[in-house]
BASETOR-351648 format. One record per residue (C-alpha): residue number from 1; chain; x, y, z. Coordinates in pm, 1 decimal. Layout:
N
MARFI_pos_unit_px_py_pz
MARFI_NUM_A_X_Y_Z $
...
This chain:
65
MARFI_pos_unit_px_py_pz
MARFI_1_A_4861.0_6182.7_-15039.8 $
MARFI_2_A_4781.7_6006.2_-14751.1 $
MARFI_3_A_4593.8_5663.2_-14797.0 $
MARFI_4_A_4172.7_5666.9_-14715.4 $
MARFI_5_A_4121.8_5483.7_-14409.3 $
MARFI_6_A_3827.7_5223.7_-14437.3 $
MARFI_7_A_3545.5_5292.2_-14149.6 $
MARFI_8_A_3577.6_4969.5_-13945.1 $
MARFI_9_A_3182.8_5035.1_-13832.6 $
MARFI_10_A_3068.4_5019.8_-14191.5 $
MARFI_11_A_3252.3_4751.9_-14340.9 $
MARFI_12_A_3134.7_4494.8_-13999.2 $
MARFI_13_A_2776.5_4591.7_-14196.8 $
MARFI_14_A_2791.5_4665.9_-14550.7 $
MARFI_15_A_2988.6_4451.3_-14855.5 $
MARFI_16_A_2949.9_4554.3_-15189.1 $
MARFI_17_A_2811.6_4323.0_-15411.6 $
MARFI_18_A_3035.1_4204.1_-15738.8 $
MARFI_19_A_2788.6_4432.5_-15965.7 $
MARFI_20_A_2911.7_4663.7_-15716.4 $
MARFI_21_A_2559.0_4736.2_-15532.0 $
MARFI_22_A_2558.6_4789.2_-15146.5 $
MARFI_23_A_2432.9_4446.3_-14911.6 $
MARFI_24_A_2322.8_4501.1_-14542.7 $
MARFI_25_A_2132.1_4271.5_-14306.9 $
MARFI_26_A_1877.4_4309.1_-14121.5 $
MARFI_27_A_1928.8_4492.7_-13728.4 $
MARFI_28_A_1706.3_4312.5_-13467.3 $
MARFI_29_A_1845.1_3934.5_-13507.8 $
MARFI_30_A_2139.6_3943.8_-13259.3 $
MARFI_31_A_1959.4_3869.2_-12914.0 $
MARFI_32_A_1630.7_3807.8_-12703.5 $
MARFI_33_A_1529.1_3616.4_-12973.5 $
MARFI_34_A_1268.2_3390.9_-12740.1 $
MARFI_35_A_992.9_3710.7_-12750.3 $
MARFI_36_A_1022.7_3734.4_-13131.6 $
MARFI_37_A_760.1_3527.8_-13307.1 $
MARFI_38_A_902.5_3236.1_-13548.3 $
MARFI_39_A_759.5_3467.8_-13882.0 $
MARFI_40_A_967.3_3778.8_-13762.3 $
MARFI_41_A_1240.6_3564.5_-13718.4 $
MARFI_42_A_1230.6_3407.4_-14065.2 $
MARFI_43_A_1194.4_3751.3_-14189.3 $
MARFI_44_A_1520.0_3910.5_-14045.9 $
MARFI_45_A_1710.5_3603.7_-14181.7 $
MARFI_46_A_1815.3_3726.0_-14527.0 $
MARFI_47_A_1982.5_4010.2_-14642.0 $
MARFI_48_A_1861.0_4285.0_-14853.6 $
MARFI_49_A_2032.7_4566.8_-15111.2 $
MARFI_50_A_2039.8_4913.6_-14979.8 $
MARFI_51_A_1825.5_5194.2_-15173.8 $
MARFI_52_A_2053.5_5299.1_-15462.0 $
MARFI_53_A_2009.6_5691.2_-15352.9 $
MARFI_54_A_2228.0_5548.3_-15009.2 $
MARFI_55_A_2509.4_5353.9_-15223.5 $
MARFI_56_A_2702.2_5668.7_-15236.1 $
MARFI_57_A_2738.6_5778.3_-14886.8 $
MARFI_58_A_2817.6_5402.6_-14804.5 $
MARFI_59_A_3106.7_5376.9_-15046.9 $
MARFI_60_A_3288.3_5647.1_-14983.3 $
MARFI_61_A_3344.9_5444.0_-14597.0 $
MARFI_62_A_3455.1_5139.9_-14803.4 $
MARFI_63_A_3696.4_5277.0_-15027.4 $
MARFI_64_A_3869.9_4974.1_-15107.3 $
MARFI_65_A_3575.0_4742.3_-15161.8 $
């Protein structure tokens, strides 16, 4: 059998956790940052877990995770 490629674009946005949950961060942080208030900013800083219904679909990009 041929070995499972990971997808590149999903593992630049996912890792999985060591419990093995699913992390993302939050979109709208990379540029034009100036219009964004300072709260909205603070607010896309961390990183959140995504909805267990989702971990799935995500792993099976990250095979080897």
């Amino acid at each position: 059998m041929p070995k499972l490629k990971t997808h590149r674009g999903a593992a630049k946005r996912f890792s999985v956790t060591g419990s093995g949950k699913v992390r993302r961060y939050k979109a709208y942080r990379g540029h034009l940052l100036t219009g964004k208030s300072p709260k909205r900013i603070r607010g896309l800083r961390g990183g959140s877990l995504i909805p267990e219904v989702f971990e799935d679909r995500i792993k099976k990009l990250l095979p080897y995770q």
